[in-house]
C-alpha positions as CSV (number, residue, x, y, z in Angstrom):
1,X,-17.7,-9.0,1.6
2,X,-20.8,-6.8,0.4
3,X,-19.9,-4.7,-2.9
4,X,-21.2,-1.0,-2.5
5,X,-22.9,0.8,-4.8
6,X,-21.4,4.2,-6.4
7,X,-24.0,6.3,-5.4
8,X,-23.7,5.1,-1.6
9,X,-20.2,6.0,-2.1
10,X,-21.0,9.1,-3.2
11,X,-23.3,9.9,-1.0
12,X,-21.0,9.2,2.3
13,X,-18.7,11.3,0.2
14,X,-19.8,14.0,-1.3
15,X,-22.2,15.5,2.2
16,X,-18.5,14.9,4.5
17,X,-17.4,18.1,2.0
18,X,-18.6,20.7,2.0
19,X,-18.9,22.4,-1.3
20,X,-17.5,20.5,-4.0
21,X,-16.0,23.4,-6.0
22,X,-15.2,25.9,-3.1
23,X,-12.1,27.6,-4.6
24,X,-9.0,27.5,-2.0
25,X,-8.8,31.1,-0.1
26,X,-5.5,30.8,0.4
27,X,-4.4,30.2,-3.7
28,X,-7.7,31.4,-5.4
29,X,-7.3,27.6,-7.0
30,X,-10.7,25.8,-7.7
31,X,-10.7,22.2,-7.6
32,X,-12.4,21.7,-11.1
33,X,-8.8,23.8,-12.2
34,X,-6.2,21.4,-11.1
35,X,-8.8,18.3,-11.9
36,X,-8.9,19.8,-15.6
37,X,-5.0,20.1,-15.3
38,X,-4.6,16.9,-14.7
39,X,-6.6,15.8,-17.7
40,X,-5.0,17.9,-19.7
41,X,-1.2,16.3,-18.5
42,X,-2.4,12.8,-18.7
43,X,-5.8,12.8,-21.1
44,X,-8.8,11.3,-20.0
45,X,-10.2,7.7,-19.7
46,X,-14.1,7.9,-19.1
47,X,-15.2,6.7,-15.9
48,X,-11.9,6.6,-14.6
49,X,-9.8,7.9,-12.2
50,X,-8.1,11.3,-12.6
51,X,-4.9,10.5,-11.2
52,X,-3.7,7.0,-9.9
53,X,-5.9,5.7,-12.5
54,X,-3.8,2.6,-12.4
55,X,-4.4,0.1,-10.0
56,X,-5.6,-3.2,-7.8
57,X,-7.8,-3.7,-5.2
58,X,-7.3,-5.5,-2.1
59,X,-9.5,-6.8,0.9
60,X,-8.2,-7.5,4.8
61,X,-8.2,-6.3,8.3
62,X,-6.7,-3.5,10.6
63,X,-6.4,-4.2,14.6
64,X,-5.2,-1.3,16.4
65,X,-3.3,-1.7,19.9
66,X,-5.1,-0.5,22.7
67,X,-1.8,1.1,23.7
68,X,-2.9,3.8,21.4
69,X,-5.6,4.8,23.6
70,X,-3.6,7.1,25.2
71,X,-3.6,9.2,22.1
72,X,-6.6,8.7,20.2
73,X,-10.3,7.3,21.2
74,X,-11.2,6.2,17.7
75,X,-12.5,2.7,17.3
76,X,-9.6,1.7,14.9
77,X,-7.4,1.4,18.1
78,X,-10.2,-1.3,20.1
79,X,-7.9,-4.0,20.0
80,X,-10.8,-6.1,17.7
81,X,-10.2,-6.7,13.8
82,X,-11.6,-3.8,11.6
83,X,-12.7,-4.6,7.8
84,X,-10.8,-2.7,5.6
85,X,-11.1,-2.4,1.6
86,X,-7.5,-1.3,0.5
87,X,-6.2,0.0,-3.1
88,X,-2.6,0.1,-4.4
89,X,-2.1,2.5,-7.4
90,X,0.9,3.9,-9.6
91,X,0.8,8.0,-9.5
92,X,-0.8,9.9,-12.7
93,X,-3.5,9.5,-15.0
94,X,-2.1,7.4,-17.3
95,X,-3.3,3.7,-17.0
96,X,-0.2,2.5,-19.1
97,X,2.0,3.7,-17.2
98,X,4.9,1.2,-16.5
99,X,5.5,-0.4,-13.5
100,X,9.0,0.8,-13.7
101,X,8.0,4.6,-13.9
102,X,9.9,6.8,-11.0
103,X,6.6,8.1,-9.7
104,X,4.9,7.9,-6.3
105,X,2.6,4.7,-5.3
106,X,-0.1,5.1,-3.4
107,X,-1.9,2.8,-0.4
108,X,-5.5,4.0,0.0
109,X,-7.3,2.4,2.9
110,X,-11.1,2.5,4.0
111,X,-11.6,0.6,7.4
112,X,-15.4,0.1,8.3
113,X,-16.1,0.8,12.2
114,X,-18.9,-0.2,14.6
115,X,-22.0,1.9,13.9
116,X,-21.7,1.9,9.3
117,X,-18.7,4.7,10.6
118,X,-16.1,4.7,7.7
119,X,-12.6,5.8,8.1
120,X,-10.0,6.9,5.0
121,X,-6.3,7.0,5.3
122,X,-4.8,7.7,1.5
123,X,-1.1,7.6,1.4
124,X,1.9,7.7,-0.6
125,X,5.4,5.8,-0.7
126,X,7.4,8.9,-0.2
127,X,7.8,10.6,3.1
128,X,7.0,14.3,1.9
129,X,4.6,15.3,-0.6
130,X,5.6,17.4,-3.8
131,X,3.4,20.4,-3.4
132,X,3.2,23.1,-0.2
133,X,0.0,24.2,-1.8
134,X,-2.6,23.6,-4.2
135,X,-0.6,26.3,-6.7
136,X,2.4,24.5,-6.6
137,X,0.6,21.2,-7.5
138,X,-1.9,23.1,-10.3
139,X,1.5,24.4,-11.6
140,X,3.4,21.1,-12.0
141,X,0.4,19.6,-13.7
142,X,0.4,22.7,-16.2
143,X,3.9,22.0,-16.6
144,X,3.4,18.8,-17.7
145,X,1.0,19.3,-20.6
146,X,2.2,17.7,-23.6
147,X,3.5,20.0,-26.2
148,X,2.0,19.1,-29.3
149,X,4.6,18.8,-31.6
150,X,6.3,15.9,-29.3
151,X,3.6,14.5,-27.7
152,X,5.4,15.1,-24.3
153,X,5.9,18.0,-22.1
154,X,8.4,21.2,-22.5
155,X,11.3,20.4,-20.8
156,X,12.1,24.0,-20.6
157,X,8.5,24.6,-19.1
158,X,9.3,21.8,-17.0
159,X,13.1,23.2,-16.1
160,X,11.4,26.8,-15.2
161,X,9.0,25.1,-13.3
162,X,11.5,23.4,-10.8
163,X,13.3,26.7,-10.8
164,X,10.4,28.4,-9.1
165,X,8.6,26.0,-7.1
166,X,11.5,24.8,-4.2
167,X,8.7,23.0,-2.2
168,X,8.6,20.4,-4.7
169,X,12.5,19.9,-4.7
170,X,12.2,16.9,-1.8
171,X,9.7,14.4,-3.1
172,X,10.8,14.8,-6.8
173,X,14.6,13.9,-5.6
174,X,13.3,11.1,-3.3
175,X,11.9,9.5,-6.5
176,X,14.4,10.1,-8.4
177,X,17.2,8.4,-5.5
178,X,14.8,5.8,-5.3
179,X,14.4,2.9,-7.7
180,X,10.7,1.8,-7.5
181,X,9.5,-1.2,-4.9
182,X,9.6,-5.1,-6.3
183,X,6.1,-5.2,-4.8
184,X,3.5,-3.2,-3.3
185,X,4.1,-5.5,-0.2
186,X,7.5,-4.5,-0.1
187,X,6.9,-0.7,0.0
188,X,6.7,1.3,2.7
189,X,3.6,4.1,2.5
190,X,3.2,7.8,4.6
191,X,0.4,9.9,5.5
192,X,2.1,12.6,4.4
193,X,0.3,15.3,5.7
194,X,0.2,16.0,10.0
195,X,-2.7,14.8,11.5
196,X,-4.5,15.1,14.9
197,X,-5.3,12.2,17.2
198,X,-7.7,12.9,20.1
199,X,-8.3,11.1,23.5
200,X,-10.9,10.3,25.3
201,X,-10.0,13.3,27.8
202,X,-9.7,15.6,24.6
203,X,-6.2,16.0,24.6
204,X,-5.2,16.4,21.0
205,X,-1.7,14.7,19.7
206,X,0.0,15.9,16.5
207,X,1.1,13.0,14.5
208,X,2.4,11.5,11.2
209,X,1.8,8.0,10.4
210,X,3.5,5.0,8.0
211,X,2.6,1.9,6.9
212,X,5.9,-0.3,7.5
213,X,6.1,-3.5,5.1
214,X,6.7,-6.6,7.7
215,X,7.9,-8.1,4.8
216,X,10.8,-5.2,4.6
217,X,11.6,-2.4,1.8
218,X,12.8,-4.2,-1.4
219,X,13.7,-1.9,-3.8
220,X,14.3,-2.8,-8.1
221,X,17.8,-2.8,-8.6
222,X,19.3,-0.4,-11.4
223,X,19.5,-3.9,-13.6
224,X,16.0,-5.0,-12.7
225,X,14.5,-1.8,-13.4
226,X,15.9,-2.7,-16.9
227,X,14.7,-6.0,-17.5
228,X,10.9,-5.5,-15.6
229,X,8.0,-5.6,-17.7
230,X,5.6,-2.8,-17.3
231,X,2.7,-4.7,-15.4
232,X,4.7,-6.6,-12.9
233,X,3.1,-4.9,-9.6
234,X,-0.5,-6.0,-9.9
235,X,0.5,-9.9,-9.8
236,X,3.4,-9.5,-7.8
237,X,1.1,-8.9,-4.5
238,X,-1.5,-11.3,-5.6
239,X,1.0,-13.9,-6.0
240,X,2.5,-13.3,-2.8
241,X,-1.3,-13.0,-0.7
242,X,-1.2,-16.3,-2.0
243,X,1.3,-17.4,0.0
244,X,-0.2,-16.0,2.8
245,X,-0.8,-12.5,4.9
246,X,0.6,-9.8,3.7
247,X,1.2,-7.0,6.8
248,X,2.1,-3.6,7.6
249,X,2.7,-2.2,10.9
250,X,0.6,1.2,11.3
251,X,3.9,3.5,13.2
252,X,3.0,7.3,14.2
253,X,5.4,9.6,15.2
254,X,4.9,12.0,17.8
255,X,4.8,15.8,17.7
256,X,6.6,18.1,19.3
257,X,6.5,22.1,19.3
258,X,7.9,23.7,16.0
259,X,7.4,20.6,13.7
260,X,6.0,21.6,10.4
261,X,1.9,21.4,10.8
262,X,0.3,22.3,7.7
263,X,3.1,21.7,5.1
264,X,3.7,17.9,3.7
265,X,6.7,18.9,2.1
266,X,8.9,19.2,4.8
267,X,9.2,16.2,7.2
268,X,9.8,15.4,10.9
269,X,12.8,14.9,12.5
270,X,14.0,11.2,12.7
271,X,14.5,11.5,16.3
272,X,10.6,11.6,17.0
273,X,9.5,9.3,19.5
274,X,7.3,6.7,17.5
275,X,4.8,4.4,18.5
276,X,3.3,1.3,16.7
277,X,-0.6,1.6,17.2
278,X,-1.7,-1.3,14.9
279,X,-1.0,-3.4,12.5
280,X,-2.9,-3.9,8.6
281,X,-3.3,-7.4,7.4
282,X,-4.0,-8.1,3.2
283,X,-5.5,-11.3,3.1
284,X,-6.6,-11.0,-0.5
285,X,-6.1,-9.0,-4.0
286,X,-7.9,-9.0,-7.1
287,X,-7.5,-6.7,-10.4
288,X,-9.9,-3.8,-9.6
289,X,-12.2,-3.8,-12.6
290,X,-15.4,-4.7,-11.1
291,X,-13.9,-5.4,-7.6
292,X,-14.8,-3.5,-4.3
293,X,-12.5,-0.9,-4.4
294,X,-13.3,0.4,-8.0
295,X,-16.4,2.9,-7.0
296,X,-14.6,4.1,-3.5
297,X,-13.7,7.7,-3.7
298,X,-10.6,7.3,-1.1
299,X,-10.9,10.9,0.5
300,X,-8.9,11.5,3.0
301,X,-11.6,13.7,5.2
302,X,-13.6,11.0,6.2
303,X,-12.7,10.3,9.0
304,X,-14.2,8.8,12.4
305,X,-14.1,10.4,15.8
306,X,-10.6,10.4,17.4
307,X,-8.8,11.4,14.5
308,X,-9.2,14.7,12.9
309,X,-7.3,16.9,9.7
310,X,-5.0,19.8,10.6
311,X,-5.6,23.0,8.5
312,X,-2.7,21.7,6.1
313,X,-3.8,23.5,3.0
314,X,-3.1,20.7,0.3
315,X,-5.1,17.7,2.5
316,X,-8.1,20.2,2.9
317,X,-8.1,20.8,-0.8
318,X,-7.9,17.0,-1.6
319,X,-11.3,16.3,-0.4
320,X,-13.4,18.8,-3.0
321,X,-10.5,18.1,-5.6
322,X,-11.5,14.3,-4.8
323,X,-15.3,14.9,-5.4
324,X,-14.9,16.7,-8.5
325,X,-13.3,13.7,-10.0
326,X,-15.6,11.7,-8.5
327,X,-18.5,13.4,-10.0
328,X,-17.1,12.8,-13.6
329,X,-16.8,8.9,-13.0
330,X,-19.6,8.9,-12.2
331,X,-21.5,10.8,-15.0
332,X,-19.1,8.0,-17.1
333,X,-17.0,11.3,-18.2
């Protein structure tokens, strides 16, 4: 598979945005803010990733069911394989950060359609995300500074924090119920956010998508999480795409009138009706210094015809946030 360059990337980035630094009308939160906070709770590495600094590339195929027609027109649902690069990462801008660590991994996905048409899906392993809005998430970053006398953040700041910001009460006790996956392949990984799928006769379908491990959820027991060293992940998935494909099936669940549109904090109702539209197939992975994925910027608003964004506040703000991180790894800040 051809490697692309970083300014193609860029490119096919940066003109889907918009204006990189438009400041959210809603918070009065400019991108470069929470990008800075997030340097300043995890330090920077230049020419790296921001946040989910840490991770490994990956290289298969999507093929979509043309069942899901009936929702969405775009070509991801033909029925014919789709190239797709693929990136697993640990959350944070840390790239030590153990293995072990109670924090969110990510699946980032970019599928290549008919036509040089890319599509992104970024996701994480928990069902809801920790932030209702781009304050909330600027705030928990700020909250997280190290204090300088211990190298680690205030866990008063951190305590008063909590206390006033209930929207990120969900995912933080998801992670903390939750002992991290064996694998990336054994994880399961959500869209978070509500998205639209669109038909051919226009009719638009709210929708929430997840990745489901064929390979099932295998979580680190309490005594594993113990004895785990803290690069285990990485070579864990190569060694099992070894052994062979390593698949997901692509499951949406289906709107219906008074589920939560624009806020990935609260989730659906299990009842949902829920429909498997494709399934994701890993035939390869590789560290990711120097491998495809390393130059993608993995924003979540490129997207083909046949899927389109909701006005969620925190997946709109992802996409400048995105490019202003993407600037700096460029300029090798």
């Amino acid at each position: 598979m051809q490697k692309n360059t970083l300014s193609q990337y860029a490119l096919a980035g940066l003109l889907t945005l918009g204006t990189p630094l438009a400041i959210s009308a809603e918070n009065q939160v400019a991108p470069d803010q929470v990008v800075t906070a997030i340097e300043g709770a995890f330090g920077v590495t230049p020419g790296e990733r921001r946040n989910h600094i840490k991770g490994t590339c990956a290289v298969g195929e999507f093929v979509g069911s043309k069942d899901a027609a009936r929702y969405s027109r775009s070509a991801l649902f033909s029925g014919k394989p789709v190239p797709v690069i693929a990136r697993f990462s640990l959350s944070g801008g840390n790239p030590k950060a153990p293995d072990t660590a109670k924090s969110g991994r990510g699946m980032a996905l970019e599928f290549k359609l008919p036509g040089n048409q890319l599509h992104h899906i970024t996701m994480l392993n928990t069902p809801v995300f920790g932030a209702a809005s781009p304050q909330t998430f600027l705030d928990m970053m700020l909250a997280q500074q190290p204090d300088p006398a211990t190298g680690k953040p205030d866990p008063e700041k951190m305590k008063a924090f909590k206390a006033s910001h209930p929207d990120n009460l969900a995912q933080t006790q998801f992670l903390a119920n939750n002992n991290p996956p064996v694998s990336y392949a054994n994880s399961s990984y959500f869209g978070i956010h509500t998205f639209k799928f669109i038909n051919k006769k226009n009719k638009t379908t709210l929708v929430r998508w997840q990745f489901v491990p064929q390979d099932g959820e295998k979580r680190l027991s309490d005594e594993e999480l113990k004895a785990a060293g803290p690069n285990f992940l990485e070579q864990a998935l190569i060694s099992r795409v070894k052994q062979g494909q390593v698949r997901w099936d692509m499951v949406v669940s289906i709107g219906e009138a008074g589920d939560s549109e624009d806020n990935p904090t609260l989730a659906w109702p299990d009842e949902r009706k829920k429909v498997k539209v494709g399934t994701l197939a890993i035939n390869t992975a590789m560290p990711q210094k120097g491998a495809v994925c390393e130059p993608i910027n993995f924003d979540p608003l490129v997207m083909a015809d046949g899927i389109a964004p909701t006005n969620d506040p925190v997946l709109q703000f992802r996409s400048p946030a995105y490019a202003v991180s993407f600037a700096k790894r460029l300029g090798g800040l």
